[in-house]
Structures are given as C-alpha cells and as structure tokens.
ROZALO-778310 format. One record per residue (C-alpha): chain; x, y, z. Coordinates in pm, whole numbers, plus 32768, in hexadecimal, padded with zeros to 4 digits. Each point is the difference from the previous one (the first is absolute). Layout:
! ROZALO-778310
NODE chain east north   up
NODE     A    X     Y    Z
...
//
This chain:
! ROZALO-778310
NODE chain east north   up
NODE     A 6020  C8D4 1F32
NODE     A 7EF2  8042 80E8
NODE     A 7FF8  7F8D 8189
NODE     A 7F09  7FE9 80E6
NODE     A 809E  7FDF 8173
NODE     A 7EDE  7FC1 8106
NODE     A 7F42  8108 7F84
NODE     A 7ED2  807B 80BF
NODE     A 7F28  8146 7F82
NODE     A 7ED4  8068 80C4
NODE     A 7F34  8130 7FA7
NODE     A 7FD6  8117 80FF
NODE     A 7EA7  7FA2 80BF
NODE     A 7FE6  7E9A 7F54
NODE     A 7F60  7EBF 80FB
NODE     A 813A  7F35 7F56
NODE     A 8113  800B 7F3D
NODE     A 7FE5  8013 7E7C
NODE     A 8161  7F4B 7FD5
NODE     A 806A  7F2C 8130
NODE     A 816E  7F47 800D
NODE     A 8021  7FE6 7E58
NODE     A 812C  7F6A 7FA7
NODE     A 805C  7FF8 7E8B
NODE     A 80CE  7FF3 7EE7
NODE     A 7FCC  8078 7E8F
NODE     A 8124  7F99 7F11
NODE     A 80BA  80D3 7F0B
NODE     A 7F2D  800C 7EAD
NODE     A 7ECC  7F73 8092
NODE     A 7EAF  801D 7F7E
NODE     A 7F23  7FE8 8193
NODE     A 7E88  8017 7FE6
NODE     A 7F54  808C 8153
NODE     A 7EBB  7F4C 8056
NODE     A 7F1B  802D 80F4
NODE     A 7E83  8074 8069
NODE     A 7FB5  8159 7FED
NODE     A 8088  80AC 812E
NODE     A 80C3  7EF6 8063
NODE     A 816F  80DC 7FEE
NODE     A 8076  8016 7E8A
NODE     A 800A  8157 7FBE
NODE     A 80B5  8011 8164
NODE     A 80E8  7EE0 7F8B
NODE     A 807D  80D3 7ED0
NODE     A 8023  814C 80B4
NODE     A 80D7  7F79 80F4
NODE     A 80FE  7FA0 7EBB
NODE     A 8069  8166 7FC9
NODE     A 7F91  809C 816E
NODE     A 7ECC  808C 7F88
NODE     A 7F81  7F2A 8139
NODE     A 801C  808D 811A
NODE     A 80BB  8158 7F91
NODE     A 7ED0  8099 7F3E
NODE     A 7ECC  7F14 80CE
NODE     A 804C  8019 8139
NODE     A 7FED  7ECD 80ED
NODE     A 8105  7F31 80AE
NODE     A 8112  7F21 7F57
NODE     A 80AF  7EED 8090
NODE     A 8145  7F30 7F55
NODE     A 80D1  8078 7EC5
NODE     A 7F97  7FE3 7EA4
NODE     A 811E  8022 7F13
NODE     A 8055  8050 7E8C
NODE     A 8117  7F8A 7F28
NODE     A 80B1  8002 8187
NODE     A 7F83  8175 804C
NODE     A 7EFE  801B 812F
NODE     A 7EDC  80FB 7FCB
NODE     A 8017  8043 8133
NODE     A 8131  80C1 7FEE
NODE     A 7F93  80B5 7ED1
NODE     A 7EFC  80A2 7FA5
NODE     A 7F28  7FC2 7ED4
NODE     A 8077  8116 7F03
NODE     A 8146  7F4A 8017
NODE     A 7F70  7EB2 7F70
NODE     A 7F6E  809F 7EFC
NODE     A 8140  7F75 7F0B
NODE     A 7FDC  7EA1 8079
NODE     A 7E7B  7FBE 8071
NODE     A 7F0F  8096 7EE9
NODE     A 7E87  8002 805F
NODE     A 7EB9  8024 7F2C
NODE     A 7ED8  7FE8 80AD
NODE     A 7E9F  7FE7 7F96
NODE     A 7FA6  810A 7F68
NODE     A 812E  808E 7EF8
NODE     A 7F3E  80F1 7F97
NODE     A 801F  809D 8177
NODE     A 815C  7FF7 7FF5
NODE     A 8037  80B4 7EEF
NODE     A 80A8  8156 8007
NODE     A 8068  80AF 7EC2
NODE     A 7F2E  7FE4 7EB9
NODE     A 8095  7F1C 7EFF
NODE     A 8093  7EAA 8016
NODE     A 816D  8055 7F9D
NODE     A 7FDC  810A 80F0
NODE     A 7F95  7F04 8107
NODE     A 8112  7F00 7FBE
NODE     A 80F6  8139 8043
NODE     A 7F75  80A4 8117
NODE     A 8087  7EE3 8111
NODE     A 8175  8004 7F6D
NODE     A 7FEE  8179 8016
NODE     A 7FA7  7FE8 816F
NODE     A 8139  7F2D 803C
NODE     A 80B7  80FA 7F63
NODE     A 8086  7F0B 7EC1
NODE     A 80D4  8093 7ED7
NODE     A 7EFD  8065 7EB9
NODE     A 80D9  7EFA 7F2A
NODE     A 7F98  7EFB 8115
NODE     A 7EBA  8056 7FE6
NODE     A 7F9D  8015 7EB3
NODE     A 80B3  7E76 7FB2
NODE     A 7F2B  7FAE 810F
NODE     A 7EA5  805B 7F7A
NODE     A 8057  7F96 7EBC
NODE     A 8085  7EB2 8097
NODE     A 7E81  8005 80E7
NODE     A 7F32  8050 7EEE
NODE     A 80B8  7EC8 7F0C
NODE     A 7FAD  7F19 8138
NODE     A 7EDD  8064 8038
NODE     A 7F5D  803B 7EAE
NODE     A 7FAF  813E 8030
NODE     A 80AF  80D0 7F00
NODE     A 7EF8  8065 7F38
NODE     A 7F48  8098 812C
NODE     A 8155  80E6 803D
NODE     A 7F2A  8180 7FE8
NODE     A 7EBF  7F7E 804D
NODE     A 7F47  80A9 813C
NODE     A 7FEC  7EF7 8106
NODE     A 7E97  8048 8057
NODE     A 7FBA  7F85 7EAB
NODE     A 8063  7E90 8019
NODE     A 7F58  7EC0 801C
NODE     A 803F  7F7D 815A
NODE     A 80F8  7F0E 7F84
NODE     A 80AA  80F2 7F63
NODE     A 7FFA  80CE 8138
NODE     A 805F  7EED 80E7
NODE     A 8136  7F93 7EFE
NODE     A 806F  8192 8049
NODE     A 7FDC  7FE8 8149
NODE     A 80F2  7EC5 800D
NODE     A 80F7  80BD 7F0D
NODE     A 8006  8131 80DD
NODE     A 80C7  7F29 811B
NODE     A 80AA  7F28 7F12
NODE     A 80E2  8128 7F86
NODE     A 808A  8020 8168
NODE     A 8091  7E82 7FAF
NODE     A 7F5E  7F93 8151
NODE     A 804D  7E89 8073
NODE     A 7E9A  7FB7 809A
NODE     A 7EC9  804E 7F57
NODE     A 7EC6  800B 80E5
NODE     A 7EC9  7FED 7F6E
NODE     A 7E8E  8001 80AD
NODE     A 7EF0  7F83 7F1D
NODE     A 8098  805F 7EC1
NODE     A 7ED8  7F9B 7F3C
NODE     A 7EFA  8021 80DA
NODE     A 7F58  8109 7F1B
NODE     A 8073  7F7A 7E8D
NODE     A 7F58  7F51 7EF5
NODE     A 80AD  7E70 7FE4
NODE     A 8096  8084 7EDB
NODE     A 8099  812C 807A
NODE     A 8067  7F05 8151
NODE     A 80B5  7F1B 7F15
NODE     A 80C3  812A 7F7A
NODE     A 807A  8089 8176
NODE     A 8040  7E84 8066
NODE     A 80BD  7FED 7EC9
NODE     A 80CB  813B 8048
NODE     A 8036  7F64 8146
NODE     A 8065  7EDA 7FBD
NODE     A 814D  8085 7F13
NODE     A 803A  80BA 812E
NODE     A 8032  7EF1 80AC
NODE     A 80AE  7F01 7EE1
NODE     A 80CA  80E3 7F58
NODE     A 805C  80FE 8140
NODE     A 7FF2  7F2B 80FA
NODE     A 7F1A  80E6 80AB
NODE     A 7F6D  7F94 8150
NODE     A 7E9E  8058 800D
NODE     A 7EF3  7FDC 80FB
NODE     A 7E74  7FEA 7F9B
NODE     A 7EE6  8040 80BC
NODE     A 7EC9  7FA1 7F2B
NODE     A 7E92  7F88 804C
NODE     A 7FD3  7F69 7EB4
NODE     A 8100  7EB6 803E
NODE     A 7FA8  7F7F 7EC9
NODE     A 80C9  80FD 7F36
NODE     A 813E  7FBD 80D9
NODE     A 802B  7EE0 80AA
NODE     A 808C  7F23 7EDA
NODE     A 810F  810E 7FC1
NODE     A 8051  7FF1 818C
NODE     A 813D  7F8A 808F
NODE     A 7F9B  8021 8157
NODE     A 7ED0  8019 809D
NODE     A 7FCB  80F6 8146
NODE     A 7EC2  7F91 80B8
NODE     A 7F8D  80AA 811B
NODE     A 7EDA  7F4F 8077
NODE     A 7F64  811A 80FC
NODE     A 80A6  7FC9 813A
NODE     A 811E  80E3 7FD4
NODE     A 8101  7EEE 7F81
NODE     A 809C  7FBC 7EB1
NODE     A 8009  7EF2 7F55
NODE     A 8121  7FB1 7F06
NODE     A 8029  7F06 7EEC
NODE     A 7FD2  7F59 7EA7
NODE     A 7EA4  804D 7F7E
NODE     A 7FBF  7EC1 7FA6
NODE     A 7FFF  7FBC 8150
NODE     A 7F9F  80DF 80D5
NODE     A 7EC4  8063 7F32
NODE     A 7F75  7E80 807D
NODE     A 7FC8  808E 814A
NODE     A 7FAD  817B 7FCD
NODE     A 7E9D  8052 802C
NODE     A 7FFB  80C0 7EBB
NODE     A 8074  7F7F 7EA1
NODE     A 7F90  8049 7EC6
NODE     A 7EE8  7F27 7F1A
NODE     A 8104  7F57 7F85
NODE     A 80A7  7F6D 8165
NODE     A 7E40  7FCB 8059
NODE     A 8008  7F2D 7EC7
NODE     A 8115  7F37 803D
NODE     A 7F95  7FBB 8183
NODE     A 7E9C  7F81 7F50
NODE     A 80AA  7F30 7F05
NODE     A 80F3  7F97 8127
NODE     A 814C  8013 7F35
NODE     A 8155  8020 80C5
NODE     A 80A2  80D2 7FD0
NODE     A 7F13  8105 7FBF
NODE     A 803C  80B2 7EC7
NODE     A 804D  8165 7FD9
NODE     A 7FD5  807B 7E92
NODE     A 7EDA  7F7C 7EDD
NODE     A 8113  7F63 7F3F
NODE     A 8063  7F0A 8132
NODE     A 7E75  7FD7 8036
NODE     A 7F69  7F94 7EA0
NODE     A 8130  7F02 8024
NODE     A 7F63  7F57 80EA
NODE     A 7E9E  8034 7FCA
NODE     A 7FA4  7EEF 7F3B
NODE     A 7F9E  7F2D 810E
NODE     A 7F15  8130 808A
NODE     A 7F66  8007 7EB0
NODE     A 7F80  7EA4 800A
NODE     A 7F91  8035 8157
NODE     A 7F33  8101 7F82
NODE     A 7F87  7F3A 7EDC
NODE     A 7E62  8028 7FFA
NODE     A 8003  8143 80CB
NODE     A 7FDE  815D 7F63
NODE     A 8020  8118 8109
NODE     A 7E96  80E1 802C
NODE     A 7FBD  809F 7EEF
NODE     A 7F70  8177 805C
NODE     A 7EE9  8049 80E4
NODE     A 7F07  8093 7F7E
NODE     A 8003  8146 8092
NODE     A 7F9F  8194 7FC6
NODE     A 7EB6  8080 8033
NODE     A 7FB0  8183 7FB6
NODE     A 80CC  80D6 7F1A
NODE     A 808D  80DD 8123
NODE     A 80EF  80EB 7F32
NODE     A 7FDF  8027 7EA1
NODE     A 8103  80B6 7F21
NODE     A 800A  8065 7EB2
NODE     A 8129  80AA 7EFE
NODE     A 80DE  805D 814A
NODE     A 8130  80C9 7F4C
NODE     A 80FF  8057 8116
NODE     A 8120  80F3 7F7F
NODE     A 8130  80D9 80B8
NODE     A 805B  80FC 7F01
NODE     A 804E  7F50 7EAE
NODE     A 8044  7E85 80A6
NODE     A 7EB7  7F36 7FE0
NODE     A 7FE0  7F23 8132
NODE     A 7E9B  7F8F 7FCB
NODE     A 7F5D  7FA3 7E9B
NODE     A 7E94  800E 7FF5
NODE     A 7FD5  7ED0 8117
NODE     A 7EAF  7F70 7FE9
NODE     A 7FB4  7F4A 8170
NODE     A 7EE9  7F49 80B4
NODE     A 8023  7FC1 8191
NODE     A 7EFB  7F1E 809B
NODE     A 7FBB  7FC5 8161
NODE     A 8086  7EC7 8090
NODE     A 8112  7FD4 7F1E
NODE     A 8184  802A 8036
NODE     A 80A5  808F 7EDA
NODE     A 817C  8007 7FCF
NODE     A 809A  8113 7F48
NODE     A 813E  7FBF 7F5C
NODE     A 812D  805A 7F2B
NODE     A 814F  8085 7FD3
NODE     A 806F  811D 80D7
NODE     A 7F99  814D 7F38
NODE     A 7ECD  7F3D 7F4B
NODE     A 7F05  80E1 8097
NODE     A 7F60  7F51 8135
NODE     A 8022  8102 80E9
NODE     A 7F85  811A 7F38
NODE     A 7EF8  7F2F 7FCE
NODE     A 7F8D  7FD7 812E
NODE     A 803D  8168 807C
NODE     A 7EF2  8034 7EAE
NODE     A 7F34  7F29 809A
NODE     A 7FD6  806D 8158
NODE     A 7FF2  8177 7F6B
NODE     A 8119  8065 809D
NODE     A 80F1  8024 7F04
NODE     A 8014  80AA 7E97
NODE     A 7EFE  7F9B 7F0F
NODE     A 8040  807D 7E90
NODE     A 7EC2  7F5C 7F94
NODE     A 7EF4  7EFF 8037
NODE     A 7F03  7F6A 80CC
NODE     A 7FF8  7F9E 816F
NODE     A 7EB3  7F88 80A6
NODE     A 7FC6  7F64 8176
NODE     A 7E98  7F95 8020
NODE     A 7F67  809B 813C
NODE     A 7EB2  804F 8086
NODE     A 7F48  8138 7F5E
NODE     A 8111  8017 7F17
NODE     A 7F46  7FC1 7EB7
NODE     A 7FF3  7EE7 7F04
NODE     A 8182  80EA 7F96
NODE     A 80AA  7F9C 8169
NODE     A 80DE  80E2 80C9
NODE     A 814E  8056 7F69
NODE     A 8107  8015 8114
NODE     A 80C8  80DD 7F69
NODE     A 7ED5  8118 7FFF
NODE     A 7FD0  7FEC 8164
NODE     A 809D  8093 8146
NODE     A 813F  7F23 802C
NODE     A 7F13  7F7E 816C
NODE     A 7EF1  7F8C 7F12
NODE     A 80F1  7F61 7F25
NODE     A 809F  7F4A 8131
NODE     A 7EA5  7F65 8059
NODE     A 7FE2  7F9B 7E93
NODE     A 8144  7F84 7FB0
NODE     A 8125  7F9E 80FC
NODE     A 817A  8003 7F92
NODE     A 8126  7F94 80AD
NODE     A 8139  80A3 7F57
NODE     A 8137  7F72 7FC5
NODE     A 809E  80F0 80E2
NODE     A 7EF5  7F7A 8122
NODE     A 80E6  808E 813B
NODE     A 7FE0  815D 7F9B
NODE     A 7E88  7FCC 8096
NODE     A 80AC  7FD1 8151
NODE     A 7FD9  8137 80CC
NODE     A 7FC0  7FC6 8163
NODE     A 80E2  7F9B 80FB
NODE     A 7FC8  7EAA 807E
NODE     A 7F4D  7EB0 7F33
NODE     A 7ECE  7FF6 80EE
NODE     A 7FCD  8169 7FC6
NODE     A 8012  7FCC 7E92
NODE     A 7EED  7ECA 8053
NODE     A 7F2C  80EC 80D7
NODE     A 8010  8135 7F0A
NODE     A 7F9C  7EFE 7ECE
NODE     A 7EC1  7F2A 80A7
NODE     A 7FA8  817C 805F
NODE     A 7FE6  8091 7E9B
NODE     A 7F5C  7ECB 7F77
NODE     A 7EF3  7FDD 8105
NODE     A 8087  7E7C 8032
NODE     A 7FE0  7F5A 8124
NODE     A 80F8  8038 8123
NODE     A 8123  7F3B 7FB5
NODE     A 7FBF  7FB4 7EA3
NODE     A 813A  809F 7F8C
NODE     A 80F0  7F35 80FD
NODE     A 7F51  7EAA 7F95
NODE     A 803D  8031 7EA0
NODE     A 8175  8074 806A
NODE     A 803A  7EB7 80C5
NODE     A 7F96  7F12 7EEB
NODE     A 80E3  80B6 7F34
NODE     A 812C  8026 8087
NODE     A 7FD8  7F65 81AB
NODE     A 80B4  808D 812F
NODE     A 803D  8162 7F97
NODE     A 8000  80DE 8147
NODE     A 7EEE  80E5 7FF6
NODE     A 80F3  811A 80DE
NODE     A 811E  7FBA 7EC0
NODE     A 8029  8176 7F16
NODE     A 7F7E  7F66 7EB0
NODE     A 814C  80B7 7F78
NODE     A 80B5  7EEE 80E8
NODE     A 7F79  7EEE 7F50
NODE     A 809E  7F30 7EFA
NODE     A 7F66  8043 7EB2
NODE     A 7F21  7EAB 7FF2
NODE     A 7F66  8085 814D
NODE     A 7FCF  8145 7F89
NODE     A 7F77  7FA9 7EC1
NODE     A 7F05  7F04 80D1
NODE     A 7F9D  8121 80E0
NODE     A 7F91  80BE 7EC6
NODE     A 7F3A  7F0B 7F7C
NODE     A 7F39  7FA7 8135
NODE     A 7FDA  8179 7FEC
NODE     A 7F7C  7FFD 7EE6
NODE     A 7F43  7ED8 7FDA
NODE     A 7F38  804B 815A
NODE     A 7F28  8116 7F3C
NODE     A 7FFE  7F3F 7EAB
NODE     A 7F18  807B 7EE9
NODE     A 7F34  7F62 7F10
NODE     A 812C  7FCC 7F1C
NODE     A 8191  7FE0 8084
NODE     A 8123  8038 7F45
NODE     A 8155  7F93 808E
NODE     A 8158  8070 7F47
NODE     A 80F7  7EEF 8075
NODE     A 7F9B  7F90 815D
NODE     A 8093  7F11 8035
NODE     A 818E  808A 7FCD
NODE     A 80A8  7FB8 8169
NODE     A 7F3A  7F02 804E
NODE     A 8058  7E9B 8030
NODE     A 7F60  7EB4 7F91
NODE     A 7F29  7FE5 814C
NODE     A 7F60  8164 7FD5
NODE     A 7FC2  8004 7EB7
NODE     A 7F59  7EB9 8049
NODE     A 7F1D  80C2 80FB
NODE     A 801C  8102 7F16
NODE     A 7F2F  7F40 7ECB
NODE     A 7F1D  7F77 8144
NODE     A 7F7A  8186 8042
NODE     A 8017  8032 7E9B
NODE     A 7F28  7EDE 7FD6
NODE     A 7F28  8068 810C
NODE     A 7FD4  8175 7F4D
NODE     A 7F7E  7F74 7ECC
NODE     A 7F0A  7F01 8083
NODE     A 7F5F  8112 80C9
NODE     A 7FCA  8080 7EA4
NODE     A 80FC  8112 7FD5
NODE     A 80E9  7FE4 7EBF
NODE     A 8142  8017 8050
NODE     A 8140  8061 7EFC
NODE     A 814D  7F9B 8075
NODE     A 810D  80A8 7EDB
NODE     A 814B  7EFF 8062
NODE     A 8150  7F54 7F66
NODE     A 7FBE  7EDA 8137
NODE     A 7F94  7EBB 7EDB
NODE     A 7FED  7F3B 8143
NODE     A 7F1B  80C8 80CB
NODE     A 7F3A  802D 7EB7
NODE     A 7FF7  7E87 7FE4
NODE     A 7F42  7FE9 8140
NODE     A 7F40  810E 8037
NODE     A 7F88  80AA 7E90
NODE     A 7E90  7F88 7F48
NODE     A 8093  80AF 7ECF
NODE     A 8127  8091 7F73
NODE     A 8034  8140 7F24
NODE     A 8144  804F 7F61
NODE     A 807C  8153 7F6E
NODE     A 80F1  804D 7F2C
NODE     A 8046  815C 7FA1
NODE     A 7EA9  80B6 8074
NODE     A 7F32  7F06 7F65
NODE     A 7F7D  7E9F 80A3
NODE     A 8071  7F0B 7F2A
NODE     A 7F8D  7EC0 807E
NODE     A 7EE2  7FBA 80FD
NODE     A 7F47  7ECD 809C
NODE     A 8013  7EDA 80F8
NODE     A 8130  7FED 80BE
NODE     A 8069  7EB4 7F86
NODE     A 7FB9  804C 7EBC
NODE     A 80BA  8145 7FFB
NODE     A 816D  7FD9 80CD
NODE     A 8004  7E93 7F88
NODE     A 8025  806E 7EB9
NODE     A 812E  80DF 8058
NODE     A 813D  7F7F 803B
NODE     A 804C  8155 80B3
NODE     A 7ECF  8008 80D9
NODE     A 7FE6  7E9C 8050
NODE     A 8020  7F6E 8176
NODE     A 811B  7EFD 803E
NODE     A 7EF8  7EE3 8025
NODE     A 7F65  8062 7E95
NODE     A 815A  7FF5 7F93
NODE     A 807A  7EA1 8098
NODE     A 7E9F  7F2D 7FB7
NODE     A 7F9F  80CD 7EBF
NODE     A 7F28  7FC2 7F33
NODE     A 7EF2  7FBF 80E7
NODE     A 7F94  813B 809E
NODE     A 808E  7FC4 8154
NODE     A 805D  8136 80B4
NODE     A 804D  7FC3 8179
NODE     A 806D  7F2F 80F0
NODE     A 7ED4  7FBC 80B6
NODE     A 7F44  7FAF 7ECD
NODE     A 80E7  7F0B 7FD4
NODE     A 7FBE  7F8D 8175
NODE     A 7E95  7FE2 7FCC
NODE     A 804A  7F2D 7EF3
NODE     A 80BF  7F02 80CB
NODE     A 7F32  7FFE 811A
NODE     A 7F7E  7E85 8042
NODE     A 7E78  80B0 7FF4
NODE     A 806F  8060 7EA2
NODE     A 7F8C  7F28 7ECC
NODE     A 7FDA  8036 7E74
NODE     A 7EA2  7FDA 802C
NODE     A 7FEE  8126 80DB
NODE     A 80DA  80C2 7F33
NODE     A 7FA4  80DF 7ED7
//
C-alpha cells in the first residue's frame, strides 16, 4: 500500500539529512507504529505519505514514495485527499465549520460528492465511530476524545485507504485513549484500513501494532515485527524496561502477556517493598480556598480547596474536561475566577499573602509561573538562541542558563533553527527551558511533557526534580500515568470541578485501574510503579534487610 523507494529528505539549511536511503514497505490493512526520539524524523516520515513533505516544507527529496501504486510526486497533495487522510496533533486546529455533522461533511463537499453520498456517509462515520449523539453539538465543546474521534471521522467520510495519524493521544485522558485506539482498531479489522501512528506514549500502541517503524536518529528506518525490533530500539515503553530486567525472551508487549509470566519476578521480589514516600514539603507556598471557576452557565471549577508546599511535586489529574486547566489558570490569576481564595506567601505581604489574580499580570508572573497547554504560542522570535538570550535576559539568570536547561531537555537543537521549524517535542522543550529559566516560587505546568519521548521526559522529571528541591512547588496537570509514576510526591484527581481523591502517589493511581502504570498493573498488589524500582530491587547491593 505504501512504498518507500530510497528515499532521502533533507531540510533546506540542515548539517544532514532527516531521512537518508529509507526503503520500506507498509502492507494493505496494516496497523504501523512510528518510533523514534524526539526530532529524530517522524513527523517528516508521515508527511512524505501524502506529499505534505517536501511540497508545503520546503527542503530536498530524493527517491519515490508511493501510494496504493500512485507517486506523490506526480500529484499534488489535494489530490490524495480521497486516499491518504491526516489528523495531526491538535484536531481542534483543524477544524473548520462549527458542528460535528458539519465537519464530517465539509471534506466530501470539497470533493464535490453527491448529498445522498454524503449524508450515508456521516451516518455510516458517526455509527463507527460512536459519535451519534454528539451529531449538533459545537465542536469547541467536546472532550478531547471526543474531539480527536471527529477529527478521525472528518477523513473517514472521504473512504481514504491510509490513515496517518501523529500522536493521536498525546493530549487524552487513558480513558478517552482507549476509546480513539478502539475506533482505530475497527478501522483497521473491519475496513481493512491501513493506518500509520506516530505516538510518544508506546505503551498505548505497541501491542495493537503490526509493524513497527523505528528510526533510530541517523536518518534510516527501521522495519519489522515489534516484538522484535523493540529489543534493540533505544526507547520502549515500562513494559519492554521490565521485561529486559526480568530478562524474558521474547519481550512482552501488552500487561496481559506480562502478569503471565511474572510469577517468577514476584518471588524474586519476595522481602522487598519499593520506597515508600520521601518525606518531603516544607512551607505552604500557595494556599487556595473555595476556587469556583465558571464560563457562562457550565461550572468548570467547584469550590477547590488546595495546599502547595515547597519542595513537593504534585500531579494533577483527570479526564479531559474535569477542570485542571481552569484550575490552574485560577491559580496563577490569570484566568476567570467566579469566587474564592488565592494566596502566595511573599515578603511584606501580610499574615493574608498576595493573591495573584489582584496583581499586575508581571507581579503575578514572579509569583506564580504557568506553562500552557498551548506552550508554542510563547514562541516569538526568530531563531532558538534568540529565544535563549531574550529569556536569561528577562529573568536576570545567568548567561546561558536558558540553553543549559534546553540541552538537558531535549540535546542538539541548533541554536540558528526558527523555533516554528522545530518538531513539536523541540518546541515544546524550548518553552519550558523558557520558562523554567525565570521560575517563581511556585510552577505550574499544563501537560509538558506531550511530544516528548521517554529520554526527555526522563530529563524532564530530573529538572522537575531539581525545581522542587530548590524549594519551589511545582504542579504538573497530565494524562502521562508513567511520567506520574516517576516523577509526582502526590497525586490529585478531579472529576467534574471538584478534587475527588488526593494523596501519595502510590496510594492514589494504584488504586485506579485507569490511572495505574503498567508495572502497578503486572506486579500488583504491591505498590510497584516503575521499572527502575524494580531494578533497585534486583540489584546484588539490594537485601530485605535494607528494604522497607
């Protein structure tokens, strides 16, 4: 279905190719996962599918790549709109009318298709889909699931063959993931539906994978069964770390195949319990009281009550629509505040505190940093150093600061590069070193860590770390259970406005079968929840008498 013919792609003023001599094949009805560290040519990979790459980036392409026998090369674009469909990673940015039937129509009215057609083909997309009840509703009003299942609907109705798909759950809840993979994967059984995944988060996908598309860095591509190739790829899920630990061949890919044959693991770890939590949090360092958050009639925020301390990590969590963001916009007194208390301790404030949200919006920023979800839009000069520069500047920080922080997150980036050139990983790690180089007494994060792979987010949780034991607190609002797992002191959970469970992180997402890690859900019920817990376990220095 799809070819790959010694394909090279290199971007106009790049040191080295981004693609160099990929030859591949993708299979009629195929379910391929793309894998790979951020940067390392995904996004590139699935452009170059429907001619996106080079037609509408620029930059030099080598070799043919080839659809159901029809060479992009020859075509452009618009004309594969009835046989490659693309959703990218934000839906709600694709968007164009208002409502979701509208939005399944609007594609078949651009390929000029008969009104009969159309209208058994949104009622045949919103059947699949499960949709139909959300037929009239405004589009700006769904969950993100919903939006990203609309998104996927809105090329379906063309009837394309391929389906290409970067980081399709990158920003969902895991329930609202298990829905879109679900969608997916009828696509796939029932249509016979090739489709081709980018996605960070390899723990959602990989069991579902037919084929796995590695692309290690280099510019090449990798091609195989995931089973495997994921032995050899420098990124894998906690899952594939688990199984290396436990040495079992071959490595598993789902938690079904992996509480099979963990048995043996579990007596291994007989007379070890993993570290229970550190005692950590010092000063209250944002207090809030009754925070009621509303947009019109729709109550996003009930009456929160909330205590941040310094040196503590605090993961924010929930379904998509529960209310984190608006909290957090509350918080940093920013956004719309119906009601309720918000107090930031500060020097000649009074025994009251300093409410951020009745200062200037620069006194709030000292108070209280937040990183949006929509972190790029804070991009606004035209090169990354310049963005470095411009942000150790503003912050008074050290010379260099900003680039250090960059570097640790994400390595390599060229400090010449537009930040709109990068991929959205780099971006997004560009933004946070930003952001983190002038970091107040208290930091709130909306989904960092979307775009970026297992390696950054590990450096990620290191500066997080890092930010906390220099005494800030630090709020990270996320759907990533594995970066939670390894990074968060304590967990709150909200569920329609209202926090509805909080406490240690253990205690908390082990008790959730929705919010639970894969190692919690393979070696449960003892509290283990990663990999290198596990690890520590095992090492020979390890004994039960050393263990708690």
């Amino acid at each position: 279905m799809i070819t790959f013919d010694s394909v090279s792609f290199r971007y106009d003023g790049a040191a080295r190719p981004t693609l160099a001599g990929v030859d591949l094949r993708v299979e009629e009805g195929e379910l391929c996962l793309i894998a790979g560290r951020t940067g390392s040519g995904k996004s590139t990979l699935l452009g170059a599918v429907n001619g996106l790459v080079p037609r509408f980036t620029g930059g030099e392409l080598h070799g043919t790549v080839t659809v159901a026998g029809q060479s992009t090369h020859s075509r452009p674009p618009q004309e594969f709109a009835q046989l490659v469909g693309v959703v990218g990673q934000d839906p709600l940015a694709g968007f164009v009318t208002d409502t979701v039937e509208e939005e399944l129509a609007y594609g078949m009215e651009q390929l000029a298709i008969g009104p009969e057609t159309m209208r058994k083909r949104v009622e045949e997309t919103l059947d699949l889909l499960g949709i139909a009840e959300l037929r009239h509703r405004p589009l700006r009003t769904l969950s993100g699931g919903q939006q990203q299942r609309v998104a996927i609907g809105a090329v379906l109705t063309a009837h394309p063959s391929v389906l290409v798909l970067d980081e399709p759950t990158s920003a969902l809840d895991p329930t609202a993931a298990e829905d879109v993979l679900a969608a997916i994967l009828r696509l796939v059984h029932d249509l016979g539906t090739t489709v081709v995944i980018a996605e960070h988060r390899m723990e959602r996908v990989l069991q579902y994978a037919d084929r796995l598309l590695y692309l290690p860095g280099d510019g090449t591509v990798r091609s195989g069964a995931p089973a495997e190739l994921i032995a050899e790829a420098d990124i894998a899920p906690p899952i594939v770390h688990l199984g290396r630990i436990a040495g079992w061949d071959p490595l598993p890919l789902s938690v079904r195949d992996a509480r099979r044959r963990a048995a043996g693991l579990r007596e291994r770890l007989a007379g070890h319990l993993p570290p229970g939590p550190a005692a950590r949090g010092g000063e209250v360092a944002l207090t809030a009281r009754k925070v009621t958050v509303s947009y019109g009639e729709r109550i996003a925020v009930r009456e929160v009550d909330l205590a941040l301390r310094g040196g503590e990590i605090v993961a924010l969590m929930g379904r998509n629509g529960s209310g984190k963001s608006s909290l957090l916009w509350a918080l940093q007194g920013s956004g719309p505040r119906r009601s309720g208390e918000v107090a930031v301790p500060a020097e000649g404030a009074g025994a009251q505190g300093t409410d951020p949200g009745a200062v200037s919006a620069r006194q709030a920023r000292a108070l209280v940093g937040l990183v949006p979800q929509t972190a790029a839009d804070l991009l606004y000069l035209q090169t990354v150093d310049g963005e470095c520069v411009q942000a150790d500047t503003e912050s008074g920080a050290e010379p260099g600061t900003c680039r250090a922080l960059l570097d640790l997150l994400t390595p390599g980036i060229p400090g010449e590069r537009h930040p709109r050139d990068l991929s959205e990983g780099q971006r997004l790690a560009l933004v946070l070193a930003v952001q983190l180089t002038a970091a107040p007494g208290v930091v709130l994060l909306d989904e960092p860590t979307r775009g970026l792979d297992y390696h950054a987010k590990r450096h990620f949780g290191q500066v997080v770390r890092e930010l906390a034991d220099g005494g800030r607190a630090v709020v990270i609002a996320t759907h990533d259970v594995e970066f939670v797992a390894a990074t968060a002191d304590r967990v709150t959970v909200m569920a329609e406005g209202e926090i509805v469970a909080d406490g240690p992180t253990a205690e908390v997402i082990c008790s959730s079968p929705s919010f639970a890690p894969q190692v919690a859900k393979i070696l449960g019920p003892d509290p283990w929840l990663t990999p290198d817990q596990v690890a520590a376990a095992l090492a020979p220095a390890a004994s039960p008498e050393g263990a708690r």
